[in-house]
C-alpha positions as CSV (number, residue, x, y, z in Angstrom):
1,X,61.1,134.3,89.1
2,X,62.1,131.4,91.2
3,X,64.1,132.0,94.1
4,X,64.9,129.0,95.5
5,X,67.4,128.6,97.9
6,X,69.4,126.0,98.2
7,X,71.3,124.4,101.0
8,X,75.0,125.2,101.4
9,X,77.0,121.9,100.8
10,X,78.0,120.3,104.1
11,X,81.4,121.6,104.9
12,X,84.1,118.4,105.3
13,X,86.0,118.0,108.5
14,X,89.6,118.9,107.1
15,X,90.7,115.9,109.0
16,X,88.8,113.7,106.9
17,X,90.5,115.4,103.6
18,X,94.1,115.1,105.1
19,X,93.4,111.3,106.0
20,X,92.3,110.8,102.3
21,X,95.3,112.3,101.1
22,X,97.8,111.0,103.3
23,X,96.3,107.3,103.0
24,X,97.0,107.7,99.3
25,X,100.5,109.5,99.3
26,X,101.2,106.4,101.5
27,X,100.4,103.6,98.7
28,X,101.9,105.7,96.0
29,X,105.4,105.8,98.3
30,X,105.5,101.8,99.1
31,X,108.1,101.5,96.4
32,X,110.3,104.1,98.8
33,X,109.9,101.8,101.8
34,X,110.7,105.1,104.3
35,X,107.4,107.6,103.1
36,X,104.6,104.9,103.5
37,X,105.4,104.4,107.5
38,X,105.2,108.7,108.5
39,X,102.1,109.1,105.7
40,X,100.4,106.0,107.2
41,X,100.4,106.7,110.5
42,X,99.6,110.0,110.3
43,X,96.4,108.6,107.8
44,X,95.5,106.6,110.8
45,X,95.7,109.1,113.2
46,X,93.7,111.9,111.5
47,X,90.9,109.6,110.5
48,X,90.7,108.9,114.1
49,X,90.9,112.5,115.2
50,X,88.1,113.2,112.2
51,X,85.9,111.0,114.2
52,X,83.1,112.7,116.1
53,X,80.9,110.5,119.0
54,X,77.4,109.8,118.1
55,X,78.3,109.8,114.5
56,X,78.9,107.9,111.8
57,X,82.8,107.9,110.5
58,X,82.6,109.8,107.1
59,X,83.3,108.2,103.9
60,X,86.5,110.0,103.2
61,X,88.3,109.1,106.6
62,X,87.1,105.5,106.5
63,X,88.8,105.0,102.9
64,X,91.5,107.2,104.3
65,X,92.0,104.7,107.1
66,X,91.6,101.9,105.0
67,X,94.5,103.3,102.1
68,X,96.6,104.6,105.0
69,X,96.2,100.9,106.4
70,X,97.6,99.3,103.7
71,X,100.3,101.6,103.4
72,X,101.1,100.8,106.8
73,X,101.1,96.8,106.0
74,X,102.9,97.2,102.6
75,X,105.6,98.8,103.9
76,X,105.6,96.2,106.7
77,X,105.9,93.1,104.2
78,X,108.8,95.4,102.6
79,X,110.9,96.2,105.6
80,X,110.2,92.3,107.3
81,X,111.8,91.1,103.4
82,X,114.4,92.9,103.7
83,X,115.5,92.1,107.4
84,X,114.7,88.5,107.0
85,X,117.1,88.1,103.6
86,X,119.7,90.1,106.0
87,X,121.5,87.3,106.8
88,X,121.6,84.8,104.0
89,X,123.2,87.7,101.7
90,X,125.6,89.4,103.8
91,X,126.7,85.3,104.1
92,X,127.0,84.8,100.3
93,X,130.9,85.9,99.8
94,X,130.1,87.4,95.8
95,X,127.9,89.5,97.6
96,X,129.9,90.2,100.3
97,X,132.6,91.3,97.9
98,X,130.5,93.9,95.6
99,X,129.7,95.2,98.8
100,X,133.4,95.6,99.5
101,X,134.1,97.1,96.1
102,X,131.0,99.3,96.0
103,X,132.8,100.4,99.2
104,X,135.8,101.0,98.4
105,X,135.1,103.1,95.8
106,X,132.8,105.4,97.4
107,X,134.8,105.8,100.9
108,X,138.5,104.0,99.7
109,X,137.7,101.5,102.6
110,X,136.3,98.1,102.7
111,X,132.5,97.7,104.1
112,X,134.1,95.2,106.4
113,X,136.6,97.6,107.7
114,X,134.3,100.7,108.5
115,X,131.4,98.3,109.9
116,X,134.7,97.0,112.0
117,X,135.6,100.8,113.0
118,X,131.7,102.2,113.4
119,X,130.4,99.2,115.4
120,X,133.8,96.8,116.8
121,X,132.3,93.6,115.4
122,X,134.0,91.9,112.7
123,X,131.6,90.9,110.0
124,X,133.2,87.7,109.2
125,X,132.6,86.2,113.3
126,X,128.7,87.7,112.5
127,X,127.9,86.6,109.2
128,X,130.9,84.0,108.5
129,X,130.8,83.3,105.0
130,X,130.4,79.8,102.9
């Protein structure tokens, strides 16, 4: 009879696991554009925390911080598209009134009027229209 032992498999440092998974939850949510930025940054941070001195970063939490990474950027295009079209379509008057009737019929008030009321600037002196 053989009775070879063998070694136990190395146990993984569970922050190494949760970077993994949270770097990839975060490039499967870019299309929500609000997920990415709380999965990312917690990607990043546990792949840092998984890292021990002397030692090489593990496998796991450097594709963890890499996915988790580009997340983070994704989601940072997204958001920086958004804000920088902003202005040129809340300018555009067709889009300015489907916002007013998508408004109205949700709330029976104008987007003008309740961003009037909510914030006391007139839309029209911030984005006057063509």
């Amino acid at each position: 009879m053989d009775y070879r032992q063998t070694s136990p498999a190395a146990r993984r440092n569970p922050f190494t696991i949760a970077s993994l998974v949270l770097g990839v939850c975060s490039l499967l949510t870019v299309c929500t554009a609000v997920l990415p930025l709380p999965l990312g940054a917690l990607g990043v941070l546990f792949a840092i925390l998984s890292y021990r001195k002397g030692r090489r970063m593990d496998t796991m939490a450097v594709t963890g911080l890499a996915t988790s990474c580009l997340g983070l950027a994704f989601s940072v295009v997204i958001y920086g598209t958004v804000l920088s079209m902003l202005p040129a379509m809340m300018r555009d008057p067709q889009y300015r009134e489907m916002l007013n009737r998508y408004s109205e019929s949700m709330y029976g008030e104008s987007y003008d009027d309740l961003f009037e009321r909510a914030y006391g600037i007139d839309l029209d002196e911030l984005f006057p229209t063509d």
